[in-house]
Structure formats: C-alpha cells, structure tokens
C-alpha positions, 0 to 999 in steps of 0.5 A: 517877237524875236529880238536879235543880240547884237554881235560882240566885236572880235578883235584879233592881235597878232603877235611874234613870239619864240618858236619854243614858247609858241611850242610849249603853249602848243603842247600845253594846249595838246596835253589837257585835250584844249580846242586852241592856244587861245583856250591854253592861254585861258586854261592858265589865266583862270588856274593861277598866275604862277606855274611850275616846272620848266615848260609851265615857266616859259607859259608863264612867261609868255604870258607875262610878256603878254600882260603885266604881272599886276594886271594879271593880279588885278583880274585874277582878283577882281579888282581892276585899276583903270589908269 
C-alpha cells in the first residue's frame, strides 16, 4: 500500500519593506546564483547572524525588523524559549 503524507500547511506573510532593503536581498539573492529572497533570507539565517559590509547590514537589518535578535540567537543555537 501506498500511504500518502500528509501535506504540510504554507503560510505566506506579506510584508512592506523599503525598496533598497527589498533591493539589497534581491542582489543578494542574484549574486550567490539563490532560486529566491526566500532562499536569500535562508542562505543568511543559516551562515550567521552578523554580516558585513554596507549591503549585508541593511540584510541584516532587514531581517532583524523580521525576527528579534534573541530569537535569531535561539534558533541559530538550537535553544528555543517558548514564552
């Protein structure tokens, strides 16, 4: 028998951010060849919290507007605080 998984839910959030944010993830996203800003987002989760230089800080940025900094601590750990 062949047993289907079941389908993980997709939640989409949509946001408002400034356009050299929005800019700056895109040409992240371009420069390391990245399918999406999803994957950029990803991508810069998963290398570390802190990025340099003046296009990586407004990313950085970006994502802290996104995620508390504490959080991003937490996951990047793998010790998550449930409040």
């Amino acid at each position: 028998m062949n047993q289907e998984k079941p389908k993980q839910q997709v939640k989409t959030l949509s946001i408002r951010i400034p356009e050299d944010l929005y800019l700056a993830v895109s040409q992240y996203a371009l420069d390391r060849e990245l399918p999406s800003i999803n994957a950029a987002v990803t991508s810069l989760l998963n290398n570390g919290l802190r990025v340099t230089g003046d296009k990586e800080s407004a990313i950085s940025e970006f994502i802290l507007e996104l995620i508390p900094e504490q959080r991003l601590k937490e996951l990047a750990s793998g010790t998550i605080k449930t409040s």
